[in-house]
DOLOMAR-397659 format. One record per residue: x, y, z of N, C-alpha, C in turn; residue in one letter. Coordinates in Angstrom, 2 decimals, always signed. Last residue first. Layout:
% DOLOMAR-397659
NODE       npx       npy       npz      capx      capy      capz       cpx       cpy       cpz   resn
NODE         X         Y         Z         X         Y         Z         X         Y         Z      a
...
This chain:
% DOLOMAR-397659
NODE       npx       npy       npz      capx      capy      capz       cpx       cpy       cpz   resn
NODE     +8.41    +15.86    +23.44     +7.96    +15.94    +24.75     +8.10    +17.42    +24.89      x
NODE     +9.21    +15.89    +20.71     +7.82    +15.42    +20.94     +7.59    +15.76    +22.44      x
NODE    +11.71    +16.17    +20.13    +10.95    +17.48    +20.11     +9.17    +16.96    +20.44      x
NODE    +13.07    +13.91    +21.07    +13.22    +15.14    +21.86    +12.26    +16.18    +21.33      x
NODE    +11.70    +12.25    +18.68    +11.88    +11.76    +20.12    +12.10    +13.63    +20.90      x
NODE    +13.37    +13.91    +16.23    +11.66    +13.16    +16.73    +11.48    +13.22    +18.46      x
NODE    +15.95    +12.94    +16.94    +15.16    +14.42    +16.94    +14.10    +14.60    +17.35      x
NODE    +15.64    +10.68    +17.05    +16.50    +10.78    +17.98    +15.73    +12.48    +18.28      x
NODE    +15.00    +10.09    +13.79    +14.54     +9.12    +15.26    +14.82    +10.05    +16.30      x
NODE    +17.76    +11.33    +13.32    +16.41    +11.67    +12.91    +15.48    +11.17    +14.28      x
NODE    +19.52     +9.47    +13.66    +19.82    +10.76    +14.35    +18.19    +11.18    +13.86      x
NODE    +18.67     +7.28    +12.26    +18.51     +6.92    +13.81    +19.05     +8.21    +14.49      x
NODE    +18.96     +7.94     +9.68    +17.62     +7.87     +9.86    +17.83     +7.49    +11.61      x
NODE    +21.45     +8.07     +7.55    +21.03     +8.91     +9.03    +19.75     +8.83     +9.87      x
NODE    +20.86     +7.56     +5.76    +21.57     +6.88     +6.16    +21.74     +7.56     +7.60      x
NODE    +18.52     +6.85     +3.96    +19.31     +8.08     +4.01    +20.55     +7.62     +4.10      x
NODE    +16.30     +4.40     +2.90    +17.37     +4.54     +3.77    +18.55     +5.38     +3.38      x
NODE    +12.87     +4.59     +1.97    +14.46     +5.33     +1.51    +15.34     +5.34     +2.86      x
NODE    +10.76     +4.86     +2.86    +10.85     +3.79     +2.64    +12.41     +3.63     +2.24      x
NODE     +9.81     +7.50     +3.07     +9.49     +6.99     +4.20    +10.85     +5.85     +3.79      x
NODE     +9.42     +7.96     -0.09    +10.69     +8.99     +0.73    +10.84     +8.06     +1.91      x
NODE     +6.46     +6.78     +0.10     +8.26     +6.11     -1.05     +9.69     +6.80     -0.57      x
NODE     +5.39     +8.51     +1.67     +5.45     +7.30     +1.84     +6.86     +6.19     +1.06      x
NODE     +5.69    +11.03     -0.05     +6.22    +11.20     +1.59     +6.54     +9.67     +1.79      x
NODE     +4.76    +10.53     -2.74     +6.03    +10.60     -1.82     +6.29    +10.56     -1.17      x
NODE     +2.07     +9.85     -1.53     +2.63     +8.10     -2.05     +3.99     +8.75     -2.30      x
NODE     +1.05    +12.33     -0.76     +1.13    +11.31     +0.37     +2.30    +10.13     -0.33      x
NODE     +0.74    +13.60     -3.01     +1.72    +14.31     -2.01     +2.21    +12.83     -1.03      x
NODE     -1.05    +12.45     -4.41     +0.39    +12.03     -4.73     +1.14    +12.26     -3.68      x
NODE     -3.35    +12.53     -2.97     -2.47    +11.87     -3.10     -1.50    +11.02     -3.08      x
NODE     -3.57    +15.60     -3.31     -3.20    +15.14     -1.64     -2.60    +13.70     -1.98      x
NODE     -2.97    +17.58     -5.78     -3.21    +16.27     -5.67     -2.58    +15.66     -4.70      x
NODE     -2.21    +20.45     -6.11     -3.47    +19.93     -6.44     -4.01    +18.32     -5.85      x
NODE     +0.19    +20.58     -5.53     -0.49    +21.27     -4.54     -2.21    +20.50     -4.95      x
NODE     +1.57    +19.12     -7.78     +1.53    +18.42     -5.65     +0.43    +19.04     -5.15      x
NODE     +0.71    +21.10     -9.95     +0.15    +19.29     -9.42     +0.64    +18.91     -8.02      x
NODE     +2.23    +22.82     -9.06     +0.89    +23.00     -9.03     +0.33    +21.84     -8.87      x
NODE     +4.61    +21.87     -9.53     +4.22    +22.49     -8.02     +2.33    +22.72     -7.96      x
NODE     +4.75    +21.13    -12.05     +4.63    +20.12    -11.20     +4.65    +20.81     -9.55      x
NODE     +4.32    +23.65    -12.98     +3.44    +23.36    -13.44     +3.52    +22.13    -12.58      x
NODE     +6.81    +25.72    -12.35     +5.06    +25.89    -11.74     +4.32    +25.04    -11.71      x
NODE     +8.37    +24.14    -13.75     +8.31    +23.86    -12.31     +7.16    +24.27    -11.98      x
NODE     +7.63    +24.71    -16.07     +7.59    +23.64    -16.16     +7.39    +22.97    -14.28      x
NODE     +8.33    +27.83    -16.32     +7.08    +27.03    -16.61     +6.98    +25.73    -16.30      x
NODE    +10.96    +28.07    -15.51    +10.01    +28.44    -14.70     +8.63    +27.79    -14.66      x
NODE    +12.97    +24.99    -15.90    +12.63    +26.96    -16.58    +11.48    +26.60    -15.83      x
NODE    +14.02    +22.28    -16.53    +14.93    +23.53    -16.03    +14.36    +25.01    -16.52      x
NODE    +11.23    +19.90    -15.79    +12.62    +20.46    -16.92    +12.74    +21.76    -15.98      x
NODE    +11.32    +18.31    -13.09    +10.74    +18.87    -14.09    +12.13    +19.45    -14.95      x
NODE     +9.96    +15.59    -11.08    +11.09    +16.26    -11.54    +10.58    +16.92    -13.13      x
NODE     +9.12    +15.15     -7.84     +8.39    +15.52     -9.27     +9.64    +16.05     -9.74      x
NODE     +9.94    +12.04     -6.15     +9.59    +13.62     -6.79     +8.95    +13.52     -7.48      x
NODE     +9.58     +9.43     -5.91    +10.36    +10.03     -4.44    +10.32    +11.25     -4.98      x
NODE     +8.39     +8.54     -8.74     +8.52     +7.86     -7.02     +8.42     +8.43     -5.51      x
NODE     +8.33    +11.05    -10.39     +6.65    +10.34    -10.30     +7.15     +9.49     -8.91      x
NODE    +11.66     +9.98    -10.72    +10.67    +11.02    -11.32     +9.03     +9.99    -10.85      x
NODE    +13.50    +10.06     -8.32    +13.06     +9.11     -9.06    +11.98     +9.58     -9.45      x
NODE    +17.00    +11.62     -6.39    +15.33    +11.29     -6.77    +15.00    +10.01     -8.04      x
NODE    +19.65    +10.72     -6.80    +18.94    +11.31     -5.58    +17.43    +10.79     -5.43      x
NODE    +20.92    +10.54     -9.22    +21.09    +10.06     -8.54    +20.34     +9.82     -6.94      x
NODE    +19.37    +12.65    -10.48    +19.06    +11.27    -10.78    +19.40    +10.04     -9.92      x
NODE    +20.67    +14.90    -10.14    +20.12    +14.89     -9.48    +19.07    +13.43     -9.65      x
NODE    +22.61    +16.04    -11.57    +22.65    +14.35    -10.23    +21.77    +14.38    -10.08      x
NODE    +22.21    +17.47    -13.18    +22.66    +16.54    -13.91    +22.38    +15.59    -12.73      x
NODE    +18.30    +18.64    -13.01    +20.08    +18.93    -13.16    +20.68    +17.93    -13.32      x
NODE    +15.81    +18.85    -13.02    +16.75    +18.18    -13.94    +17.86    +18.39    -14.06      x
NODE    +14.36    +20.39     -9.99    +14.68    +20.60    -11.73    +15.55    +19.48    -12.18      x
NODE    +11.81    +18.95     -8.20    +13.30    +19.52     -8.56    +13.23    +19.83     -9.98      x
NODE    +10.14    +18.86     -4.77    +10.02    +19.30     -6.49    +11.20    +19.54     -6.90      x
NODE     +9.00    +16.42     -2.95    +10.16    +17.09     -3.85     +9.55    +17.27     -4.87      x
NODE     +7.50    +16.16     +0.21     +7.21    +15.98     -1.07     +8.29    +16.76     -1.71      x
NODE     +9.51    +14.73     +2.80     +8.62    +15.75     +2.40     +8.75    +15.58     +1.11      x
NODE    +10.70    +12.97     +4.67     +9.98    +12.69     +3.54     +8.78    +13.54     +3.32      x
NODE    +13.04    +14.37     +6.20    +11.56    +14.54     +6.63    +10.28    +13.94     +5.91      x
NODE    +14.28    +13.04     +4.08    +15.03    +12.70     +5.67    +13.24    +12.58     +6.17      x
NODE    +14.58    +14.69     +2.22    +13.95    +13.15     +1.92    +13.66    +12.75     +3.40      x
NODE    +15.46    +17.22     +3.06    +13.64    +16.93     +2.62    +13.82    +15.59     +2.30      x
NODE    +18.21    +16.08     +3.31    +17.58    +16.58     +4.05    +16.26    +16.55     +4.05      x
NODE    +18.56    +15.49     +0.44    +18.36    +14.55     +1.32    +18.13    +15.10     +2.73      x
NODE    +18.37    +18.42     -0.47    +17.08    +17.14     -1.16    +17.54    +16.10     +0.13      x
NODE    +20.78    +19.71     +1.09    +19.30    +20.00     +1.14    +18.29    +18.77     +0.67      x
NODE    +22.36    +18.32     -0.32    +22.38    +17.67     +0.92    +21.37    +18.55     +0.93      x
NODE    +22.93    +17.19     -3.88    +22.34    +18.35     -2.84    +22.01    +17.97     -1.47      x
NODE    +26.00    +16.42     -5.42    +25.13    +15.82     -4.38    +24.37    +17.07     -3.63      x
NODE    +25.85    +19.50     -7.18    +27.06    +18.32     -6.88    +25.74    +17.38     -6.56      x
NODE    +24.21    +21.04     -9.53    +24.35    +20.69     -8.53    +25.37    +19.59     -8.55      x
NODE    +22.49    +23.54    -11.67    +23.55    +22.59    -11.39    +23.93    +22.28     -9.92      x
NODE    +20.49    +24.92    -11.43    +20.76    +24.30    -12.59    +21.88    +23.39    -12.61      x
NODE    +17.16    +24.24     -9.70    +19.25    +24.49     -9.48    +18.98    +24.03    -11.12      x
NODE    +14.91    +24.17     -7.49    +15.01    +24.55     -9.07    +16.44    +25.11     -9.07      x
NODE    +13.59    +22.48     -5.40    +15.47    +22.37     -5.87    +15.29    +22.53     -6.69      x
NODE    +11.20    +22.55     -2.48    +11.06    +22.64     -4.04    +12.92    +23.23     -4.19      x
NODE     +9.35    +20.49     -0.45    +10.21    +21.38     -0.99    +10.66    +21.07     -2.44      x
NODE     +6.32    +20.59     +1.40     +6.89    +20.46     +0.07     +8.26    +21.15     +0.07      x
């Protein structure tokens, strides 16, 4: 899981980094961050204060899932780097 409680952000190259690994996202509602994610698709996006993030970190942690149908909708997302990835894969497997 990773978790982008920002209150403001440009483009976060961390989130596409965790998309890369299609690891499950938790973010806050900053202004791009719309551009990036897709609430319930490719995250969990929550309002901007503590309570609200606990509360969709608690649901990933609760529900294997959901965890899975991000990783899988992240899977399906062309980054744009996905053949340096590949490439990583590959060398850290042997």
């Amino acid at each position: 899981m990773y978790v982008q409680p920002s209150y403001y952000e440009g483009k976060s190259i961390a989130i596409d980094e965790a998309k890369c690994f299609a690891k499950p996202i938790v973010a806050t509602k900053f202004t791009t961050v719309l551009d990036q994610l897709t609430d319930e698709k490719t995250a969990l996006l929550a309002e901007i204060d503590a309570q609200s993030v606990a509360e969709k970190i608690e649901k990933l942690l609760k529900d294997e899932t959901l965890r899975k149908t991000l990783s899988e909708n992240l899977k399906k997302e062309k980054i744009g780097n996905e053949e340096e990835i590949n490439k990583f894969y590959e060398m850290t497997e042997n």
